[in-house]
N, C-alpha and C positions, 0 to 999 in steps of 0.2 A: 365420363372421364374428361378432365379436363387437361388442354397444355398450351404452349403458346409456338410457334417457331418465327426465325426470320429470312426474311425473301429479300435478297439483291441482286444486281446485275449489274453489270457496265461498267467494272471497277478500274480499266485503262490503265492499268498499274505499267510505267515507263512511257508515258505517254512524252513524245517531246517534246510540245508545245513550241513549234517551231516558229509560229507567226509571233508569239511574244516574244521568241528569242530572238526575233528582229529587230524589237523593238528595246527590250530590257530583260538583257541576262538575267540578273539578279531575280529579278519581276517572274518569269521564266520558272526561275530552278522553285522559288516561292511554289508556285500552283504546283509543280510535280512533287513538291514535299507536301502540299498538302493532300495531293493523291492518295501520297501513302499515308499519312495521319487518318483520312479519312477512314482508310482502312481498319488501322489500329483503331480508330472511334469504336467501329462496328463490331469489333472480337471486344473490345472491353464490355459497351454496350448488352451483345449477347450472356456473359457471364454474366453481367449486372442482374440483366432480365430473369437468369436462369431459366435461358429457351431448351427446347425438347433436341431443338437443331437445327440449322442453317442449312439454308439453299440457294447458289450462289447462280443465274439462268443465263451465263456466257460471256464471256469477255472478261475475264480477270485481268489478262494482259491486253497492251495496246499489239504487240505484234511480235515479230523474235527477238529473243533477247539481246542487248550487245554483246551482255558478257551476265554472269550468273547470280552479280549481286538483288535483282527484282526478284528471280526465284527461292533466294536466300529470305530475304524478306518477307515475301510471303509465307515460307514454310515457316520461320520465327513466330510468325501472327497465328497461324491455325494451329501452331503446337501449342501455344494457351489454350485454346479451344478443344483440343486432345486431354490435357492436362483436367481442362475441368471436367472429361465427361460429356462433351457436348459433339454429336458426329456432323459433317457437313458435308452434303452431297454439289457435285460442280459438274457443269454441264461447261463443255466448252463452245464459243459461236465463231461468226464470221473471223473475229480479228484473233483468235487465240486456237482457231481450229488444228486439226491434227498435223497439217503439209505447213503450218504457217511456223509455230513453237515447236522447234525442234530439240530443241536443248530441255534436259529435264534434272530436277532435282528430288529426291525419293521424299516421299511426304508420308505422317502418319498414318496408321492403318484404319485410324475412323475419319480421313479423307476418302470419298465415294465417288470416281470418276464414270459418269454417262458415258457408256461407248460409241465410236462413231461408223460401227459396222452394222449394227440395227441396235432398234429400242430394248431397253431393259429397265427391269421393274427392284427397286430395292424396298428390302420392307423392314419394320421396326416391329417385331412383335408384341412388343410390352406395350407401344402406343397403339398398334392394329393403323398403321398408315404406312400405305404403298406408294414410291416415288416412280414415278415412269418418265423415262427421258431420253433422248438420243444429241449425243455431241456433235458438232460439222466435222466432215472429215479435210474436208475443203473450205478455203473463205466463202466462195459462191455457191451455194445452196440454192437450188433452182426448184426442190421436188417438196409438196407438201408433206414431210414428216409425222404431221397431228393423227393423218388419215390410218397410218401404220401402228401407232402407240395403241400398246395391248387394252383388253377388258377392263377395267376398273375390277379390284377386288371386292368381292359382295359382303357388307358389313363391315370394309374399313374404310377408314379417310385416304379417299383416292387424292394424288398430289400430281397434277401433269405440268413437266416443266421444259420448257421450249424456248428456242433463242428464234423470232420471228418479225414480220413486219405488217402480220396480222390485220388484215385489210389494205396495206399500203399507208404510208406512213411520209409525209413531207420529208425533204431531206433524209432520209434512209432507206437504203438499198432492199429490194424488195427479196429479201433472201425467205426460205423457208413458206413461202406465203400460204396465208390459209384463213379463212373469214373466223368471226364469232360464232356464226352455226356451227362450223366444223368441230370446235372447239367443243361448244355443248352438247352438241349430239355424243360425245365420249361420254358422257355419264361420269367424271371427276367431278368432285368436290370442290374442287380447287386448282386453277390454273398460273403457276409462278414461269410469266413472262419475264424476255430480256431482249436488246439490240433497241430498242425504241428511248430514248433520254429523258423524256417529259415522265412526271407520274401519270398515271391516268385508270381507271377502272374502266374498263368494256363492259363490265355484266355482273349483277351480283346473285346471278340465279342460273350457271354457277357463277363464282367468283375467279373473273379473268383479268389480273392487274399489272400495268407495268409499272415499279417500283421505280423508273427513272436510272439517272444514273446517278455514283457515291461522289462525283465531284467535278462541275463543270467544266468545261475544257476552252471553251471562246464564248462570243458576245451571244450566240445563239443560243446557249444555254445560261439562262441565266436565273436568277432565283436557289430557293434553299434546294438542295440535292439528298440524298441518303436512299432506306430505303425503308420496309412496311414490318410489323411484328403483325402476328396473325393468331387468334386470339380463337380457339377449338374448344366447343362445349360438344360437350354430346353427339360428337362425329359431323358438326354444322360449326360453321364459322361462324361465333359468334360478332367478329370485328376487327378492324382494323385499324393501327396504332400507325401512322406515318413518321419516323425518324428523321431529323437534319441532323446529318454528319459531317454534312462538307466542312472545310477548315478554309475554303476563300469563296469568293463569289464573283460574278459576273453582274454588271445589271446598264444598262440601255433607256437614257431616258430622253424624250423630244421633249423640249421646253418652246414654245412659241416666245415671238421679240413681239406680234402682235400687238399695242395698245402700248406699246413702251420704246419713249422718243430718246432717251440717255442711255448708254452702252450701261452708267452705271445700275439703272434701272432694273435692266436684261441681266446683269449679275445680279441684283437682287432675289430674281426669279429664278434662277437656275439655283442660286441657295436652299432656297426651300422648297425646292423638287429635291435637292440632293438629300436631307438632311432626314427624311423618310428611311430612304436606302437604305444609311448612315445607322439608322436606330433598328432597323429589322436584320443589320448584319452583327452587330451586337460584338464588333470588335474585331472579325474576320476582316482580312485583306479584303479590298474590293476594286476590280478592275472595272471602269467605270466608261464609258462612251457616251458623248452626249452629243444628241441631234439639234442646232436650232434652224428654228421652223419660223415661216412667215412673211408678214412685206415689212420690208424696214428701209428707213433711210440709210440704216447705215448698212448695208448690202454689201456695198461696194466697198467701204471699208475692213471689214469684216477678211471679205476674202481677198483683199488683197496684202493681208498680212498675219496671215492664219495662225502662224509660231506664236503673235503678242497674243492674241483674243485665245489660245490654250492656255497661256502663261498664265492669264485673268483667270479661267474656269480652274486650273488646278490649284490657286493659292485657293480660290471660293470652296474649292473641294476641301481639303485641310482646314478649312475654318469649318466642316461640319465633321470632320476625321481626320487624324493624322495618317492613318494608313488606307486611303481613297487615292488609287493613283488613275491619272487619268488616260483611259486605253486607246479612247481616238477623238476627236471634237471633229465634227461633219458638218459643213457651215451651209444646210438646206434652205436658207430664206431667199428672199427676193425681192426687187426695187416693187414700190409702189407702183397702181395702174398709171395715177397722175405723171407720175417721172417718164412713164414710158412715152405719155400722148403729149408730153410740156416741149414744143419747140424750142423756149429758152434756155433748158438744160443745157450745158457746153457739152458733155461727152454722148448727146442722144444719138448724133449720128455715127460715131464710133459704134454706141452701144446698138446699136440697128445693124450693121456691119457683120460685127461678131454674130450675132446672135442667126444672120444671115449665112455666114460661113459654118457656124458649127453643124447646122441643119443640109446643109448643102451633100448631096449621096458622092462625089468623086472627092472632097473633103476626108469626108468620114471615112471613107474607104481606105485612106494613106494614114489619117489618124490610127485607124487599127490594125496592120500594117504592122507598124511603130512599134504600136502597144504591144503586141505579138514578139516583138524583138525584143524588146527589153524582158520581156515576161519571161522567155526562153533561158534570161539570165537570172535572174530570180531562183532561189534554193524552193526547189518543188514546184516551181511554176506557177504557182498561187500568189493570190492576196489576202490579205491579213484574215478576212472572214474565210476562208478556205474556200472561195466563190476565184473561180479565172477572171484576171485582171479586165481583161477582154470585157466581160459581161459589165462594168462600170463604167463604159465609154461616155455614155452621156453625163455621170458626176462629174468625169476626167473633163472632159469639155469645157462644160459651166465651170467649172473652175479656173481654168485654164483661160477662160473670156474673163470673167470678172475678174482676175488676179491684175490683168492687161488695163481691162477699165478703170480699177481701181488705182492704180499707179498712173494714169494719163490724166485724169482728174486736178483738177486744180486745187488746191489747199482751201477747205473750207467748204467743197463744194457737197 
């Protein structure tokens, strides 16, 4: 027998996207519409494919709703999915567990909710494949659940689907934890992971995958998003089909000023880093951050007028895409060694000063302080990358010296 079905996770549906709304409303409401586009991709996607069934491994939602039009939404998208004939089982996790989504909207009767009081096995007789899963009842999940998920059923395609952090995972919360042995020693066929953003296969003996998430959220995730069709021969997987759904993109790129003495040069080169992006997003939004990197003369330049050298990168951006906005310019370079050691520079003893004071511990100390205070006012207490203000001190610094240097400089220098 053969079938296909599809496996996602992470679909963040109301997600707020609060650090872009810092930045640019508009920008903002865009990535949460395309949230939900992405979505809609994926139910259109599935009837395309004419899959067996959907499995959806936690986090539909970003968190409670404000009010009921995301649940509306949702239910809109899987009633096509009811319509065609196609059932979908949903496991809910950390951010959409049972204390967190209180508000509910009745959903068709071939929507198939993982309970969050123990494991349960749903089964499809006409395919002979068993889904076994348990939903968070709680955001914090501390207990390995894999270890509790029943028997696999003997002669059908066992399906085990878990919302996990599966060895421990950079940047995400080690909810549910539990290794790739754990996982195999169950005897499934097949393991439709979720909570983890990046795609990634752990094992194809069995097959333990996380499908990523349907639609980037900041600079950290960045690249194509979607999720996997899964492709059943003879109760063996025979493969796996990776989808891009997402409807915008994220992407992060360091361009070095290294080897290049005209500012207009360094625009040359951040072009054609960008124009890559540009062709692999194929028309999608693209929120764009660029790092330069390097020793340059023009350093001090540079940061001490940060707003013009963006103004430069975003018209360079739109000359590789109208719709490349650009999400932050991080000015990482550095003066030459010679500038440092050249007595006849005017501003070296300035620049020996600062660099003296920002390194200084009783300095630092009222520097962060500061930070802390203003941070306190800040909506969510965050910076932009969802990293505490706090942990940038030392960017905040060098910035903050060179902006100084840069403005005491003599014209020309």
């Amino acid at each position: 027998m053969r079938f296909t079905f599809l496996h996602a996770a992470d679909l963040h549906l109301g997600s707020p996207f609060i650090g872009l709304a810092l930045k640019d409303g508009e920008v903002a409401e865009r990535f949460a519409a395309a949230s939900r586009n992405a979505f809609s991709s994926l139910v259109a996607r599935a009837i395309e494919e004419g899959v067996s069934f959907v499995v959806i491994a936690g986090d539909v939602y970003d968190g409670e709703w404000k009010d009921t039009s995301i649940g509306l939404f949702f239910n809109r998208e899987v009633a096509k999915l009811h319509r065609a004939g196609i059932p979908l089982f949903v496991l809910k996790g950390n951010h959409d567990a049972e204390s967190v989504v209180t508000k509910t909207i009745s959903l068709p009767d071939s929507v198939y909710v993982f309970p969050a009081t123990k494991p349960k096995t749903f089964r499809l007789d006409d395919l002979k494949v068993a889904l076994h899963g348990r939903s968070f009842p709680d955001r914090a999940v501390t207990e390995n659940y894999a270890l509790t998920y029943p028997d696999p059923v003997p002669g059908w395609f066992n399906i085990g689907v878990l919302h996990t952090s599966c060895d421990g995972r950079p940047d995400h919360a080690n909810y549910s934890p539990c290794s790739v042995q754990d996982l195999a020693t169950r005897g499934y066929d097949y393991w439709a992971l979720g909570h983890v953003h990046e795609y990634e296969e752990l094992s194809r003996d069995p097959w333990i995958v996380f499908p990523g998430n349907l639609q980037g959220r900041s600079v950290r995730e960045c690249g194509p998003k979607g999720a996997v069709l899964v492709d059943v021969a003879d109760g063996r997987v025979a493969g796996l089909r990776r989808l891009a759904l997402d409807h915008a993109r994220w992407a992060d790129l360091a361009v070095s000023v290294e080897g290049h003495e005209r500012e207009a040069s360094i625009l040359g080169a951040v072009e054609e880093a960008i124009r890559p992006v540009a062709d692999e997003a194929e028309g999608r939004l693209v929120a764009l951050r660029i790092r330069l990197t390097g020793a340059t003369d023009l350093d001090a330049a540079f940061r001490s007028d940060p707003r013009r050298i963006a103004d430069e990168l975003q018209a360079v951006a739109h000359r590789c895409h109208d719709d490349i906005w650009l999400e932050r310019v991080k000015i990482q370079t550095r003066e030459p060694e010679r500038a440092r050691s050249d007595p006849g520079l005017s501003a070296i003893d300035l620049a020996a000063t600062l660099r003296e004071a920002i390194t200084d511990p009783r300095f630092r100390k009222e520097a962060a302080e500061l930070i802390e205070t203003i941070t306190a006012r800040m909506p969510g207490g965050m910076a932009e990358d969802g990293r505490p203000l706090p942990e940038e001190i030392d960017t905040l610094l060098a910035d903050a010296a060179a902006l100084v240097l840069g403005r005491t400089q003599p014209a020309g220098c």
